[in-house]
Structure formats: structure tokens, C-alpha cells
C-alpha positions in Angstrom: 0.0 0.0 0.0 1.3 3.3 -0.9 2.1 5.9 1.5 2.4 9.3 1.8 4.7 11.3 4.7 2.8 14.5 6.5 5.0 17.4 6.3 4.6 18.7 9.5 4.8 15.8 11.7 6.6 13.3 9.4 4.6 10.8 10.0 3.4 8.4 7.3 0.1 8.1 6.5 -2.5 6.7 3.9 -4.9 9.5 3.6 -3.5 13.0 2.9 -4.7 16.0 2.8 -3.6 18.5 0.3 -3.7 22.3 1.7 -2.4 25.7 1.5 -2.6 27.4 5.3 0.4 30.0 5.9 0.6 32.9 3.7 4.2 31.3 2.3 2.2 28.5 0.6 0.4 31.1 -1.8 3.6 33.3 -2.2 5.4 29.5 -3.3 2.4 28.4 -5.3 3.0 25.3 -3.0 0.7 22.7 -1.8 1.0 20.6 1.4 0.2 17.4 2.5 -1.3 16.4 6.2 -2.6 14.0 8.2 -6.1 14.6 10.1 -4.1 15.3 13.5 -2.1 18.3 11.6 -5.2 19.3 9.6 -6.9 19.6 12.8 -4.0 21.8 14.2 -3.6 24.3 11.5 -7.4 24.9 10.2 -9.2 26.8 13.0 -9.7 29.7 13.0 -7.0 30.3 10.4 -7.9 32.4 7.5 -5.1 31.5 5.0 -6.7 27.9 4.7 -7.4 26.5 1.7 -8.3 22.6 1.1 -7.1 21.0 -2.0 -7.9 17.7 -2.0 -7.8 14.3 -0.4 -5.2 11.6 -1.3 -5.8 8.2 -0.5 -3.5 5.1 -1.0 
């Protein structure tokens, strides 16, 4: 099964999220990939959030 590591914690994972949620992402044209802990983490209340997708193994 394929897998995928979260950049922000590092840890692998079989369902990413794809995301956009610091104002560096958007400068970049850069997309990020998280698990549903990080996701959790970064999206409240966080108005440079932008989902992108979900990618599943």
C-alpha cells in the first residue's frame, strides 16, 4: 500500500490531505500534504486555509 509522509509531523500516512494554510504556501504556489491530527492543528480559526484535495492510497 502506498504511503504518503505529512510534512509537518513526518509521519506516514495513507490518507493526505492537500492544503495551503500559511501565507508562504500562496507566495510558493506550494501545496502541502497532512494528516487529520495536523489538519486539525492548523485549520481553525486560520484564515489562510485553503483545502485541496484528499489523497488516498
Amino acid at each position: 500500500m502506498a504511503k504518503k509522509k505529512c510534512d509537518q509531523c513526518k509521519d506516514e500516512i495513507t490518507t493526505a490531505f492537500r492544503v495551503r494554510h500559511l501565507s508562504l504556501h500562496y507566495a510558493q504556489k506550494e501545496w502541502v500534504f497532512l494528516c487529520d491530527d495536523c489538519l486539525n492543528e492548523v485549520k481553525p480559526n486560520n484564515s489562510s486555509y485553503k483545502y485541496g484535495g484528499t489523497w488516498k492510497a
